[in-house]
N, CA, C and O of each residue as an XYZ file, in Angstrom:
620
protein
N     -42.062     50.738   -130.640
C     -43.461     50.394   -130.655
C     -44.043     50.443   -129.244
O     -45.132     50.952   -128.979
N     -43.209     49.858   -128.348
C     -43.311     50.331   -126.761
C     -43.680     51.514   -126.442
O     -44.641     51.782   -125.720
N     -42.895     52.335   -126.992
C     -43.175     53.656   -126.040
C     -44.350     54.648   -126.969
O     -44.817     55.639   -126.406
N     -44.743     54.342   -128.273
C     -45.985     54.551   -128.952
C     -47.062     54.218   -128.426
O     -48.090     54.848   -128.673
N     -47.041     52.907   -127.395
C     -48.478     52.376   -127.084
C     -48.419     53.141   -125.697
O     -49.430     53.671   -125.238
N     -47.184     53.178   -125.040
C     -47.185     53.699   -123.336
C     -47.956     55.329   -124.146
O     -49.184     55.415   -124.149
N     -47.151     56.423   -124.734
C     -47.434     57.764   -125.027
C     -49.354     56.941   -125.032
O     -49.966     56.957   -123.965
N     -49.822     56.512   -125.909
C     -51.508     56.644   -126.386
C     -52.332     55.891   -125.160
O     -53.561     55.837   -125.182
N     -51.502     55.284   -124.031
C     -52.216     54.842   -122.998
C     -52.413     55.705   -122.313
O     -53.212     55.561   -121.388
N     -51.861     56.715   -122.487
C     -51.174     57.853   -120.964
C     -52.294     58.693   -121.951
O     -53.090     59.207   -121.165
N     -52.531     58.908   -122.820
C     -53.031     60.033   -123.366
C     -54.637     59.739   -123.445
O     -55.345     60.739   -123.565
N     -55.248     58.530   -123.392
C     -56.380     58.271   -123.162
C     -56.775     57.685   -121.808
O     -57.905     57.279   -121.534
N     -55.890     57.686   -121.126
C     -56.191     58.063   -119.390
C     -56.315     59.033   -118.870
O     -56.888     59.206   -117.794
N     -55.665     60.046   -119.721
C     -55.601     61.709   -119.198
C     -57.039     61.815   -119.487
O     -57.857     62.024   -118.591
N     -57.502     61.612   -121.263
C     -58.529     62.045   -121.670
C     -59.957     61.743   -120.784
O     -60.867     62.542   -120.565
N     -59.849     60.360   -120.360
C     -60.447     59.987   -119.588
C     -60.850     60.510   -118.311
O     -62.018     60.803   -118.056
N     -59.971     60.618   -117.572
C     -59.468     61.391   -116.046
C     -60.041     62.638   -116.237
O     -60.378     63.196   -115.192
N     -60.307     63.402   -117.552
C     -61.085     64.654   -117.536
C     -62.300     64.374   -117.692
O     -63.009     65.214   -117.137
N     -62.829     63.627   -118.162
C     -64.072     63.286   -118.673
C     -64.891     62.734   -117.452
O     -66.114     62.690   -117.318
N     -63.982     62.360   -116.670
C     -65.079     61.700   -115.457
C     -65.197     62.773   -114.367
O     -66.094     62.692   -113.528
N     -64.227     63.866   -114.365
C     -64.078     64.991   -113.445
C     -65.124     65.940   -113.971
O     -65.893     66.384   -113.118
N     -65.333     66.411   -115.468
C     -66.150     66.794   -115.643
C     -67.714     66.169   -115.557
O     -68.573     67.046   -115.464
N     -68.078     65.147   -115.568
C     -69.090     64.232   -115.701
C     -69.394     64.365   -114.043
O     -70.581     64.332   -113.719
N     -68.335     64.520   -112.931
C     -69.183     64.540   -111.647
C     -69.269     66.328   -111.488
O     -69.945     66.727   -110.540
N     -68.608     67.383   -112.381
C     -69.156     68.442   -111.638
C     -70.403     69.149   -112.603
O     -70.823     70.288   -112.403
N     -70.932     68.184   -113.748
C     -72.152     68.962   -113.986
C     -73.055     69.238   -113.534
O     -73.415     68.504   -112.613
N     -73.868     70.312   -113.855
C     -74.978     70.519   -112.985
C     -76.226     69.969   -113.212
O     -77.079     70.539   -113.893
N     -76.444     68.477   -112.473
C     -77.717     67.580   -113.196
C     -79.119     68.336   -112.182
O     -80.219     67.861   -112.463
N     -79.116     68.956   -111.557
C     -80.165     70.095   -110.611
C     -80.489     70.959   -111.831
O     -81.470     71.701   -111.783
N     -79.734     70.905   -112.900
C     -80.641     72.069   -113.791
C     -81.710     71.372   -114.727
O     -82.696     71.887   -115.255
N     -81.275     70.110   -114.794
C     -82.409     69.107   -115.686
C     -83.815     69.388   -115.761
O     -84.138     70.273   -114.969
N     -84.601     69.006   -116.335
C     -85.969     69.900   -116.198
C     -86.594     70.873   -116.672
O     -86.209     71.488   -117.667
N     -87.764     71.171   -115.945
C     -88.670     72.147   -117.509
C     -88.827     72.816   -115.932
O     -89.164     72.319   -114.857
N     -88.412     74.196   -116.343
C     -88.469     75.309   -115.344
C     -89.771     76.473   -115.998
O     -89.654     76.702   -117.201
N     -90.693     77.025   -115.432
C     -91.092     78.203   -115.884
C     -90.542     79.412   -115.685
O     -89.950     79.738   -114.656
N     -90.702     80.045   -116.568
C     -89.923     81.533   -116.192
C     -91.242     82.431   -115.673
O     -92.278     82.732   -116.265
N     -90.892     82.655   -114.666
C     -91.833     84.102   -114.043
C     -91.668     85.125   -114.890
O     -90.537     85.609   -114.908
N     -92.558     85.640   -115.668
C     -92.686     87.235   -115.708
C     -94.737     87.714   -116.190
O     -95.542     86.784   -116.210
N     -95.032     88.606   -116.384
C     -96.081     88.932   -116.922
C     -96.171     88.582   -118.048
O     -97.396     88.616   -118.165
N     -95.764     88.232   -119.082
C     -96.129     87.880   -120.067
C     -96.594     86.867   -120.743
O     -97.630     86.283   -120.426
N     -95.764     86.514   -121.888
C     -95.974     85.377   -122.697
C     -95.353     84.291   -121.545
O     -94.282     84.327   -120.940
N     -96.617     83.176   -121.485
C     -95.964     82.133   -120.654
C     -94.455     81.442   -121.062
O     -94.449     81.228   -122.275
N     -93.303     81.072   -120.481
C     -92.434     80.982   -121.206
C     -92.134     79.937   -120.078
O     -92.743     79.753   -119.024
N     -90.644     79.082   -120.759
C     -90.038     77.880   -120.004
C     -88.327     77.787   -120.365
O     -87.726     78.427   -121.228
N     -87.926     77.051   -119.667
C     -86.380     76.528   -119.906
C     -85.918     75.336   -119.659
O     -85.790     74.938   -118.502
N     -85.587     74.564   -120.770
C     -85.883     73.027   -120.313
C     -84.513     72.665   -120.832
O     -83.934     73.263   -121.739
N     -84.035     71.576   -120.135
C     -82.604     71.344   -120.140
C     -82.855     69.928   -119.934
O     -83.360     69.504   -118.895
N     -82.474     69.114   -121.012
C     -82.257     67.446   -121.254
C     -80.789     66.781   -120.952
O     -79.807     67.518   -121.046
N     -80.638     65.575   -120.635
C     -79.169     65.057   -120.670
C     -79.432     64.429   -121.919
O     -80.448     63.793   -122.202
N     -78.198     64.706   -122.834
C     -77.627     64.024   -123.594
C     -76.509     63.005   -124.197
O     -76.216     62.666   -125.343
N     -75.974     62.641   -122.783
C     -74.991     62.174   -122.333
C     -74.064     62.295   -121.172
O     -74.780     62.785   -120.298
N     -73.267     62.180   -120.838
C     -73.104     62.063   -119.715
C     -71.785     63.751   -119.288
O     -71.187     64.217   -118.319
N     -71.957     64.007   -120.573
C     -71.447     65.297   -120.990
C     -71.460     66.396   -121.554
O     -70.707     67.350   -121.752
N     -73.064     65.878   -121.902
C     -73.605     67.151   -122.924
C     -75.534     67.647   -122.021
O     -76.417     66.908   -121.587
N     -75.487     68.337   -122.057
C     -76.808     68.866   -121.753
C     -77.293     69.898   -123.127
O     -76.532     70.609   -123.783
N     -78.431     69.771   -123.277
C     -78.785     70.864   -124.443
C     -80.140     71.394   -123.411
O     -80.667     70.898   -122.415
N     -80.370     72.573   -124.159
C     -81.345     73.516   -123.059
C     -81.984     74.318   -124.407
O     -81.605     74.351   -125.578
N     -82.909     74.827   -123.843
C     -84.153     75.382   -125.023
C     -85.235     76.425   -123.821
O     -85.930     76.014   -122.892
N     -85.046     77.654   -124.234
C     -86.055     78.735   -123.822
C     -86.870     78.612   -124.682
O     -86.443     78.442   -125.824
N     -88.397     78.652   -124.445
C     -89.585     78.784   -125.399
C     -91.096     79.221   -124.797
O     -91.499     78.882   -123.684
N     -91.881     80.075   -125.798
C     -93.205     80.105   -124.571
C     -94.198     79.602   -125.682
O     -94.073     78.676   -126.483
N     -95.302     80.565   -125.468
C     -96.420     79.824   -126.035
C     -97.244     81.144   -126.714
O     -97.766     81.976   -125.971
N     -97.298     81.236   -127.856
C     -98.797     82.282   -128.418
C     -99.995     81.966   -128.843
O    -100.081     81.308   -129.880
N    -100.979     82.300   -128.253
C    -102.245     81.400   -128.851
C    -101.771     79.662   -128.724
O    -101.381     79.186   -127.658
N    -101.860     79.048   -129.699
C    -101.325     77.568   -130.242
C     -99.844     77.281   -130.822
O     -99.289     76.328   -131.370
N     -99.604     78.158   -130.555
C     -97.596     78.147   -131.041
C     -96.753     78.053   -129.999
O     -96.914     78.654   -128.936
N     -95.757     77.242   -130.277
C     -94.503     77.407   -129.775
C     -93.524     77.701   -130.473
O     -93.046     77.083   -131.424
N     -93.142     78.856   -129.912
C     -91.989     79.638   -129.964
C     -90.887     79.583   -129.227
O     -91.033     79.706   -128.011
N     -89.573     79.393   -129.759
C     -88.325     79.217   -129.234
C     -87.336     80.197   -129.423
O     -86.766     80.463   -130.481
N     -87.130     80.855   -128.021
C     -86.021     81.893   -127.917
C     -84.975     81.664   -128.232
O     -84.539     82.319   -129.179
N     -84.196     80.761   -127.670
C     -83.341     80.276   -128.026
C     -82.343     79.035   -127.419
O     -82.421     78.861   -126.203
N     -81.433     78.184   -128.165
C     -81.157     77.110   -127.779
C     -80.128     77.448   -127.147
O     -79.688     78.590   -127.289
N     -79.418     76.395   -126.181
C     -78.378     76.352   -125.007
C     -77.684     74.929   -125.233
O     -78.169     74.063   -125.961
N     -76.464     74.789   -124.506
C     -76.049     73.414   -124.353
C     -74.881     73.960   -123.306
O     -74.381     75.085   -123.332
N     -74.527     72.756   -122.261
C     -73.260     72.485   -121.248
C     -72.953     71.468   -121.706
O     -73.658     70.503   -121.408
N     -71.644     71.231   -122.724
C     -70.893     70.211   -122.347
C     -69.175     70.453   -121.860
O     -68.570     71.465   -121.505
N     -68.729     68.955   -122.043
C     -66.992     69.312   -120.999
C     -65.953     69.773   -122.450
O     -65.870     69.233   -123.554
N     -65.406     70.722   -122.007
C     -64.730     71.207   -122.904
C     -63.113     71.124   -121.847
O     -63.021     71.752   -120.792
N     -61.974     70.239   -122.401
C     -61.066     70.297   -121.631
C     -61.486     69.742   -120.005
O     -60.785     70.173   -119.090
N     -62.479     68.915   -119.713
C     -62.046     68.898   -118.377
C     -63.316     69.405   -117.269
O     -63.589     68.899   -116.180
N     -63.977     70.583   -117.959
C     -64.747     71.590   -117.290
C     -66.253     71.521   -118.267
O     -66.454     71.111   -119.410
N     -67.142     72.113   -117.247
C     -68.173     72.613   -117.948
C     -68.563     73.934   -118.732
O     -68.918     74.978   -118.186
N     -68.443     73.728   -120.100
C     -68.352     75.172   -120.746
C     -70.153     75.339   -121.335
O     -70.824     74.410   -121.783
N     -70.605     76.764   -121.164
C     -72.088     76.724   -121.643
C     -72.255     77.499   -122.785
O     -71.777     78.628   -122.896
N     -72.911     76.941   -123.633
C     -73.233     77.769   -124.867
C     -74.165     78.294   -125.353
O     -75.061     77.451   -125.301
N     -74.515     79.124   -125.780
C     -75.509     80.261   -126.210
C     -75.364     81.173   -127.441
O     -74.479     81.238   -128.294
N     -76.563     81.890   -127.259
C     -76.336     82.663   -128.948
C     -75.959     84.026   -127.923
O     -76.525     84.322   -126.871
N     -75.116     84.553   -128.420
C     -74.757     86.535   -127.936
C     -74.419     87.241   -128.826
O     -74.310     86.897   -130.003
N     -74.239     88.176   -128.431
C     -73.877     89.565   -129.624
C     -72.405     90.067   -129.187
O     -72.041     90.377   -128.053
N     -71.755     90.065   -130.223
C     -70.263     90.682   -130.170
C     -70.099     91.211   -131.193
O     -70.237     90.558   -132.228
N     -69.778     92.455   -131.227
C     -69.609     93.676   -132.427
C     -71.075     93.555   -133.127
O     -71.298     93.179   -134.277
N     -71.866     93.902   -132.304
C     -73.191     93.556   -133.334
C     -73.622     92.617   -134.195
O     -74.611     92.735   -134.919
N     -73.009     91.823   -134.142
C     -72.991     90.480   -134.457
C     -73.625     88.846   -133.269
O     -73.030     88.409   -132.284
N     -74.874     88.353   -133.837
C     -75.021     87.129   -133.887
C     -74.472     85.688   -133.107
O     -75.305     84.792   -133.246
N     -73.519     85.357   -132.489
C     -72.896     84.512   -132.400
C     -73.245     83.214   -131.548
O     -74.147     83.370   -130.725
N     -72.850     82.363   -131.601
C     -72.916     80.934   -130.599
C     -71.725     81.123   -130.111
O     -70.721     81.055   -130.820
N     -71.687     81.441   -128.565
C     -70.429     81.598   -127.940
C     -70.502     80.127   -126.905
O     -71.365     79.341   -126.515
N     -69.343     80.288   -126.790
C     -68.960     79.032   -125.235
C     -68.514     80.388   -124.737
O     -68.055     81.402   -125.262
N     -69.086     79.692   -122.545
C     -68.877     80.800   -121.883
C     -68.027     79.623   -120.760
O     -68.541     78.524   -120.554
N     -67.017     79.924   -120.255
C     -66.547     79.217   -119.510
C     -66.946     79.610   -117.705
O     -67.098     80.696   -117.145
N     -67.010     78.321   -117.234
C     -67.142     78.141   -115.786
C     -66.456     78.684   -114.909
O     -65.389     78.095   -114.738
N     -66.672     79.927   -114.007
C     -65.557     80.370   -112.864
C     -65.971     79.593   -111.897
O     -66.936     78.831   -111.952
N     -65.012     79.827   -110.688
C     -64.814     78.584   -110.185
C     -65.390     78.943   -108.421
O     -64.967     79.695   -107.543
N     -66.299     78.177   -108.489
C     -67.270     78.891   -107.299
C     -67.105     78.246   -106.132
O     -66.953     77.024   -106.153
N     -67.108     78.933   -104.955
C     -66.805     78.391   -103.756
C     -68.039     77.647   -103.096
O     -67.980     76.816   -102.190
N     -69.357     78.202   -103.850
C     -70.375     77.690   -103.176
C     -71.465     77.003   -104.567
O     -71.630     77.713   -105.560
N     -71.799     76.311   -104.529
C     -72.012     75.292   -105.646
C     -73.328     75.971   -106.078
O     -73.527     76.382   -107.221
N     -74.379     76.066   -104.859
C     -75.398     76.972   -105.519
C     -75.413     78.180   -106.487
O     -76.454     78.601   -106.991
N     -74.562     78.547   -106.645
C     -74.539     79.876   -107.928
C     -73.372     78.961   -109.105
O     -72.463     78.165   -108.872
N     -73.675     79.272   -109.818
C     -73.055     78.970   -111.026
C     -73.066     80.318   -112.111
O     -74.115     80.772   -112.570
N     -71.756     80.843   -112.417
C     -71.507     81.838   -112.890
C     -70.472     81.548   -114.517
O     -69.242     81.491   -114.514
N     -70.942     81.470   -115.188
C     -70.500     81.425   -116.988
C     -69.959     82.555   -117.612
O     -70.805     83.363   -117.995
N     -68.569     82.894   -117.860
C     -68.304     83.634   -118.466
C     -67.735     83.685   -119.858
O     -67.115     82.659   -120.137
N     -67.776     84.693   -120.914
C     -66.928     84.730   -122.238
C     -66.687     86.138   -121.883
O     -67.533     86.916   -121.445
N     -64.891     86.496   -122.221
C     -64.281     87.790   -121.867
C     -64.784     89.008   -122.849
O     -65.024     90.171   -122.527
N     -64.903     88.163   -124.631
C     -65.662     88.907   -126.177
C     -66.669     88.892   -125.945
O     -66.908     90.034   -126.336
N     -67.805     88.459   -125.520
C     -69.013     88.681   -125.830
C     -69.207     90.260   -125.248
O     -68.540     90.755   -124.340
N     -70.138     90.827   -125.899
C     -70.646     92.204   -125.199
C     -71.730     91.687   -124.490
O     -71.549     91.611   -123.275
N     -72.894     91.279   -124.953
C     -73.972     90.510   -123.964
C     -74.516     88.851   -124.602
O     -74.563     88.490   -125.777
N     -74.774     88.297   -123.713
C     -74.084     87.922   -122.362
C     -72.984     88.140   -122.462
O     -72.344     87.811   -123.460
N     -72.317     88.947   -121.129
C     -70.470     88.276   -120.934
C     -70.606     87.774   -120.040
O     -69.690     86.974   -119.851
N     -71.694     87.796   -118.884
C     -71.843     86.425   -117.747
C     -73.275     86.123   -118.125
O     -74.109     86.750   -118.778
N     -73.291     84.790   -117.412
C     -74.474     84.091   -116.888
C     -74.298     83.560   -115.689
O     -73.331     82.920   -115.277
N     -75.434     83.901   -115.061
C     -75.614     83.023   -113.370
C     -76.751     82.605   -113.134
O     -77.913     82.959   -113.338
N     -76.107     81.623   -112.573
C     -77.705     80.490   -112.127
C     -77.608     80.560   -110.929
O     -76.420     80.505   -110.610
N     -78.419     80.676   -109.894
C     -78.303     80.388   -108.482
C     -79.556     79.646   -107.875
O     -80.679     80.146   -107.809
N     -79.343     78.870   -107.608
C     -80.789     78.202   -106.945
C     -81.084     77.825   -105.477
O     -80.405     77.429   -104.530
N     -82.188     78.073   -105.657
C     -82.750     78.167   -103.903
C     -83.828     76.555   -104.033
O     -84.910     76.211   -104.508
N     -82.765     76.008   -103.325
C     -83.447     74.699   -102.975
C     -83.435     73.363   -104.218
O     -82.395     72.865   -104.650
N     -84.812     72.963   -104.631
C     -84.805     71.970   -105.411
C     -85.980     72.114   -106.970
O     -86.220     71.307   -107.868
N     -86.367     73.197   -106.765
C     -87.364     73.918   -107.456
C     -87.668     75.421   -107.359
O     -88.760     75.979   -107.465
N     -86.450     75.949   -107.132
C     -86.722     77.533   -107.644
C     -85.091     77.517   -107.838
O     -84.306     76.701   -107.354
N     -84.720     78.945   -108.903
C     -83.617     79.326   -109.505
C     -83.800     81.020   -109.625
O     -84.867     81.632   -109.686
N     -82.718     81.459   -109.636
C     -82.627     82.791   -110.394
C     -81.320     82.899   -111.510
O     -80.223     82.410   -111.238
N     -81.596     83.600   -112.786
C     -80.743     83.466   -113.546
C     -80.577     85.045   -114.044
O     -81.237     85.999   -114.458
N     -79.493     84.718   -113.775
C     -79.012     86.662   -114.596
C     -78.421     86.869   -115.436
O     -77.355     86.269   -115.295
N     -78.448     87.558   -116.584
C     -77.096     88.367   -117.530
C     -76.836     89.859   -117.127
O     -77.525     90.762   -116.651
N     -75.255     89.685   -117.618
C     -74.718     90.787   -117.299
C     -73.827     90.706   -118.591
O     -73.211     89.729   -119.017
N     -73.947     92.514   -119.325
C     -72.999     92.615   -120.316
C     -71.527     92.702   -119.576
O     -71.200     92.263   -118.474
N     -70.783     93.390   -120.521
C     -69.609     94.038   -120.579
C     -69.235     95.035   -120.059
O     -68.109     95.078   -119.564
N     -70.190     96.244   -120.029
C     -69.719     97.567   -119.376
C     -70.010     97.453   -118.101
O     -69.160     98.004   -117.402
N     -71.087     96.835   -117.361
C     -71.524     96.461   -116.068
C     -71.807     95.699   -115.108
O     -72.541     94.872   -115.650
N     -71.711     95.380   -113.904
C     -71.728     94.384   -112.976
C     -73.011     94.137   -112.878
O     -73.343     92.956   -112.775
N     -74.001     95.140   -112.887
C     -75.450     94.922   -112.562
C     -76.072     94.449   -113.804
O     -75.947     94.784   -114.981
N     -76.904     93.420   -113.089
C     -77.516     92.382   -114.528
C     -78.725     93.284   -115.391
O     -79.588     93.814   -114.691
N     -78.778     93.406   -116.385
C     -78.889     93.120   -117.097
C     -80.824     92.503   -117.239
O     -81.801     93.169   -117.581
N     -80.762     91.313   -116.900
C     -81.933     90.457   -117.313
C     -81.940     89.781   -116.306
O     -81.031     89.017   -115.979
N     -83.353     90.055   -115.461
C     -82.507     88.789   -114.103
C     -84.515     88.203   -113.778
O     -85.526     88.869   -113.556
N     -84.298     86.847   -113.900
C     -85.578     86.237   -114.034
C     -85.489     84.773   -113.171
O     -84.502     84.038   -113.203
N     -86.763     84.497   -112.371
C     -87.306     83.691   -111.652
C     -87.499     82.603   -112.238
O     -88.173     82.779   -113.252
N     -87.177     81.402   -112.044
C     -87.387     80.459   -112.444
C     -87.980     78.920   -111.237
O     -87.470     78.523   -110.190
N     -89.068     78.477   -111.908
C     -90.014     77.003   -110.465
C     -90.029     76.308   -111.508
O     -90.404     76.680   -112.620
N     -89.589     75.178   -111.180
C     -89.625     73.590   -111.603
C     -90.842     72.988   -112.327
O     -91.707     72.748   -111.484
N     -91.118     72.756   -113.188
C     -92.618     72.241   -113.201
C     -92.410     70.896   -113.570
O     -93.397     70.162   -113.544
N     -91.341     70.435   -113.903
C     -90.686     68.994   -113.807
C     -89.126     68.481   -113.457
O     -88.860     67.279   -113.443
């Protein structure tokens, strides 16, 4: 009965010990309602905490009196780390992928990868300062992004 309670102490200290490692390397600088620069439809990217491990995120703009939503996002700790999720296409197909975190020497870029996805197979965030960002995709066959858009703080 001893060594049942030692094994489930050790195993919810581990669990723990990840949970707080992940909890200090999220990225709480992405919080906020960002606009996206382009000519068009005014559009945004807004990213809520939902705990101390989950972030959910939402692209959306505006037509006439509508809001419209591109599509939904979330970072939470998967194992330890921050994994980000999204909708992509793999085999022509639809999907909600998790893209896992490479491991960056410089904190300002944040780079998300899934090895299956065809597009996204990365995402990068890089931000300049405390209110501007740039975010890119890049498929599968190529290094050069893909979709690469401006993003200013508006909260």
């Amino acid at each position: 009965m001893r060594a049942l309670f030692f094994i489930l102490l050790m195993v919810l200290t581990y669990n723990a010990s990840l949970l707080a490692q992940c909890r200090e390397s999220m990225p709480y600088w992405l919080l906020g309602t960002w606009e996206i620069q382009n000519n068009g439809v005014p559009s945004f990217e807004q990213w809520k905490n939902m705990g101390d491990t989950l972030f959910v995120g939402r692209t959306y703009g505006f037509v006439s009196n509508d809001t419209i939503q591109f599509d939904e996002m979330a970072i939470k700790c998967v194992d330890g780390k921050p994994v980000y999720f999204m909708h992509a296409s793999m085999d022509t197909k639809r999907v909600f992928a998790g893209f896992s975190l490479t491991e960056q020497p410089d904190s300002l870029e944040w780079t998300f990868v899934n090895p299956i996805t065809d597009f996204p197979h990365a995402i990068t965030y890089m931000r300049y300062g405390n209110n501007e960002m740039y975010v890119w995709f890049n498929d599968n066959k190529s290094d050069d992004p893909l979709i690469d858009v401006k993003l200013i703080r508006k909260e």
